[in-house]
N, C-alpha and C positions, 0 to 999 in steps of 0.2 A: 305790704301784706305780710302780717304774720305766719309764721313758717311753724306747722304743730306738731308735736309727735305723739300719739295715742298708744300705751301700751295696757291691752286689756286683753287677758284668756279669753273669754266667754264671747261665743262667735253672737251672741242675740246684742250684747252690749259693744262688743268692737261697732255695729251697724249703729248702733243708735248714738255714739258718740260720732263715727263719721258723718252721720246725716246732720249733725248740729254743726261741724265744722265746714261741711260743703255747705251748707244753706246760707253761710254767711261771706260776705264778699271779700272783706278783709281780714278772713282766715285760709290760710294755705295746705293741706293735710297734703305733710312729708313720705309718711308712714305708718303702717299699723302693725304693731307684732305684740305677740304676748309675754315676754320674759322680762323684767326691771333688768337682770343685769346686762342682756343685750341692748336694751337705751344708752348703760355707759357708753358702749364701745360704738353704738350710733354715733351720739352728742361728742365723740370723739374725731368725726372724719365728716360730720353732717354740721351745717349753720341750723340749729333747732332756736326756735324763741321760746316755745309755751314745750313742754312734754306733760301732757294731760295722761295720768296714771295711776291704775288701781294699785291698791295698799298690797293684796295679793293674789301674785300673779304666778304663771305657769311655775309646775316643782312647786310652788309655793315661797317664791322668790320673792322680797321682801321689797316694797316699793318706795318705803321711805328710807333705804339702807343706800338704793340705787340713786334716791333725790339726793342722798346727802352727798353722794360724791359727784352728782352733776352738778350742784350748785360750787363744791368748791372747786372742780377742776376748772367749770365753764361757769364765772359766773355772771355772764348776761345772758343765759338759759334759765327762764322761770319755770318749777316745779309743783304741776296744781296735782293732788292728790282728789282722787274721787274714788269714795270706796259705799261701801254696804257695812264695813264692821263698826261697831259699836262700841268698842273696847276704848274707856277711856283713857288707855297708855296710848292708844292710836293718836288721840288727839294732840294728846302731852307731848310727844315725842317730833309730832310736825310742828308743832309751835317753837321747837325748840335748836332749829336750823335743820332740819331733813325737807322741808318745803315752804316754800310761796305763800302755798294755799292749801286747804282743805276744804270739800263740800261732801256732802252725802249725796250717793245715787238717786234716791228716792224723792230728792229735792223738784224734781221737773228739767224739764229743757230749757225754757227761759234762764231759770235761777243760774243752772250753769254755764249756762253763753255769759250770763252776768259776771260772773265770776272770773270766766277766763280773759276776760277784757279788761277787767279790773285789774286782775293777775299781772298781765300784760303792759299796763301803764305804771304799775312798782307799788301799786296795795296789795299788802298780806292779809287775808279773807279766812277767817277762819269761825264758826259756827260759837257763840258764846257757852253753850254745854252739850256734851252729846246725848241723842234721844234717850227718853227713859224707855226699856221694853217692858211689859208684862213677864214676871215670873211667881205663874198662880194666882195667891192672892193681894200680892203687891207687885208694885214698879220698882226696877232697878235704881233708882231715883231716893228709895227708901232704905236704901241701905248707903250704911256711909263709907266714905273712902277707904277708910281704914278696914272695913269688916269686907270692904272688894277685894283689898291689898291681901290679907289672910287667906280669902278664898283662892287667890291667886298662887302665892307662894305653896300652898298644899297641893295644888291643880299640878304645880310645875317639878312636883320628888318632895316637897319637905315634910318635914313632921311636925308635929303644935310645937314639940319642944325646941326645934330648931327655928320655926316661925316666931315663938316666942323671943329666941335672946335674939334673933334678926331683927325687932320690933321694939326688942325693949318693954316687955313687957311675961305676964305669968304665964304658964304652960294653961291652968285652968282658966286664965283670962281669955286663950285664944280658945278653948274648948268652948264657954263662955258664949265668946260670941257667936260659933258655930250653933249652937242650940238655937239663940234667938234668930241666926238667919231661917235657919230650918224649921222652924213654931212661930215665926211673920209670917212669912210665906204656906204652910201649910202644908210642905213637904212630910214626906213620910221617914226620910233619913237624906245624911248627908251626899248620899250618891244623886237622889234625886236632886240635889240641890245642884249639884256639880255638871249633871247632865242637861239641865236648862239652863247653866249659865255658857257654857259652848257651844250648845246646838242655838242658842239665839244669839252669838258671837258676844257677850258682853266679856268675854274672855275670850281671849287666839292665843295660843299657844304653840302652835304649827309654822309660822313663820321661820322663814329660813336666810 
């Protein structure tokens, strides 16, 4: 019987992830707390097999900061992330040793019982691209990597001209592209543009 650790804030999703792990015979639910960094110090003095954990958690504590060091301190404790954000650095960043796995919340209960079992036999599960949301009159989908990247970098202090030599490329290239995201989309200015790409998580910045 696998032994599970669930760390989720949100008292509606902590229930709905235990009802998945109690409903199943050959899953054992250890614990449920809200903080990634109190999982270290669990998976520290606890035998955990799966820690089933959102991306962020209480304080806004980072979930794939907390996988990365459970997977290298303890590494036969598997790390499935299960989040709501959208931000393709989310994805990138668990692909790239911070987790096992990654699924989206919104996938169903099935999908992620699937998942965790998979998890658990030594496949890394990970979603081929992250959903596209609506922003106006385009999808996130529609704008390219590079013009997310810029959005991003301006979100987080910098300035075009600083985005620029970080990019490698002109001060008016990155102004450039600001225009067409904000005249795709049909935004009225760059602020709007800024505040639907947070408020629908395609950007987090808050992570701690």
């Amino acid at each position: 019987m696998a032994r599970i650790l669930i760390v989720e804030d949100q008292k509606i999703m902590q229930k709905y992830f235990e009802f998945i792990i109690l409903q199943d015979p050959d899953l054992k639910l250890v614990d449920t707390i809200s903080d990634a960094r109190e999982a270290v110090k669990i998976c520290n003095y606890s035998v955990i097999d799966l820690v089933l954990m959102d991306m962020q958690t209480f304080h806004n504590h980072d979930g794939l900061s907390a996988g990365k060091a459970i997977r290298e301190e303890h590494p036969g404790t598997k790390v499935l992330i299960v989040t709501s954000l959208i931000d393709p650095k989310v994805l990138e960043r668990a692909k790239t040793g911070c987790a096992d796995s990654l699924w989206y919340k919104d996938h169903g209960e099935d999908e992620i019982r699937d998942v965790i079992h998979r998890t658990l036999n030594g496949e890394h599960v990970f979603p081929d691209v992250t959903p596209d949301i609506e922003l106006n009159w385009i999808t996130s989908g529609e704008i390219s990597p590079r013009q997310l990247e810029m959005l991003r970098l301006y979100i987080c202090g910098m300035s075009y001209s600083e985005i620029a030599k970080k990019m490698n490329c002109t001060t008016s290239g990155v102004r450039w592209n600001f225009q067409e995201m904000i005249a795709k989309a049909g935004y009225n200015c760059k602020e709007d543009l800024i505040a639907a790409a947070l408020e629908s998580k395609l950007i987090v910045t808050t992570l701690k």
